[in-house]
C-alpha positions as CSV (number, residue, x, y, z in Angstrom):
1,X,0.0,0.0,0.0
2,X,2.4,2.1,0.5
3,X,4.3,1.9,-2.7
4,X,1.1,3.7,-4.4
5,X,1.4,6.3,-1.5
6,X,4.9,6.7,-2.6
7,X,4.1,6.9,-6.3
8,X,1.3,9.5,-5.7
9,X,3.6,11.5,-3.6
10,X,6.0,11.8,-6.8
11,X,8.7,9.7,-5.3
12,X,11.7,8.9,-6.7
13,X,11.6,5.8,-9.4
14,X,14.5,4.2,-8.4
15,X,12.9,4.2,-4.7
16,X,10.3,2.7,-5.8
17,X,11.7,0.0,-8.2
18,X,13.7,-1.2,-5.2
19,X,11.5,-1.5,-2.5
20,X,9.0,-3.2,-5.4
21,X,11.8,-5.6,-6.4
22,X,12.9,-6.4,-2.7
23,X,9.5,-7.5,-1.4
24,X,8.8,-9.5,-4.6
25,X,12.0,-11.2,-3.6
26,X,11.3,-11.5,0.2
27,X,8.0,-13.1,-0.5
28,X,9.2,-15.6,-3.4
29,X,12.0,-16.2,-0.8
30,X,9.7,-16.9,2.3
31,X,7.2,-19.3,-0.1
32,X,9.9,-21.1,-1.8
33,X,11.1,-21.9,1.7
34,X,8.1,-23.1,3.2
35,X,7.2,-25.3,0.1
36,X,10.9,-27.1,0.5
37,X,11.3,-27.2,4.2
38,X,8.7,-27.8,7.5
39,X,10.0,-25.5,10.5
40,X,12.7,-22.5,10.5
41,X,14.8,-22.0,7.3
42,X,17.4,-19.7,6.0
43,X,15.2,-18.9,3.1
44,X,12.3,-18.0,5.5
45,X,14.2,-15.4,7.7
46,X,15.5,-14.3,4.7
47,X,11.7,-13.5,3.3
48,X,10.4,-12.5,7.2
49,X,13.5,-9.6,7.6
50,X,12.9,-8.6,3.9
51,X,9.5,-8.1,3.7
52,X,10.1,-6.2,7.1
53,X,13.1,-4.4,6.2
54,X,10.4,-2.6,3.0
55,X,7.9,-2.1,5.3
56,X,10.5,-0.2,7.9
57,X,11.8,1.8,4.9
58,X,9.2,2.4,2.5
59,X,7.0,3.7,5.9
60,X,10.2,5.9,6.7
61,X,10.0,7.3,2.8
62,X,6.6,7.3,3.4
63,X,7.0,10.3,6.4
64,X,9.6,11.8,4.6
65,X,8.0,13.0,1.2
66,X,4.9,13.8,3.3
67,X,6.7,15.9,5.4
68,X,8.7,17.8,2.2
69,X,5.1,18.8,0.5
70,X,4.8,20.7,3.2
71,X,8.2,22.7,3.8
C-alpha cells in the first residue's frame, strides 16, 4: 500500500523499483522456503527480515516526502 502512497507523492523511481523488487524477492524467498522445508529456514528469515526491512523503509520514505510537500 504504500508503494502507491509513494508513487502519488512523486517519489523517486529508483525508490520505488527497489523497494518493489525487494519484497517480490522477500515473499518468493519466504514461499519457496516453506514449500521445500517444515519448521525455521534460512530462506524464511531471509523472506520475514525482507519483507520487514520494506515495510521499515518504505513507511520511513513514506514520512519523509509527506513531510517535504509541506516545507
Amino acid at each position: 500500500m504504500f508503494l502507491i502512497a509513494l508513487k502519488w507523492m512523486q517519489a523517486l523511481k529508483g525508490l520505488l523499483w527497489m523497494l518493489g523488487t525487494l519484497l517480490t524477492l522477500a515473499r518468493i524467498a519466504h514461499a519457496w522456503a516453506l514449500i521445500q522445508t517444515y519448521g525455521p529456514s534460512p530462506g524464511r528469515a531471509i523472506g520475514f527480515f525482507g519483507t520487514w526491512l520494506v515495510y521499515v523503509v518504505g513507511s520511513l520514505a513514506c514520512l519523509y516526502y509527506s513531510v517535504q510537500q509541506f516545507l
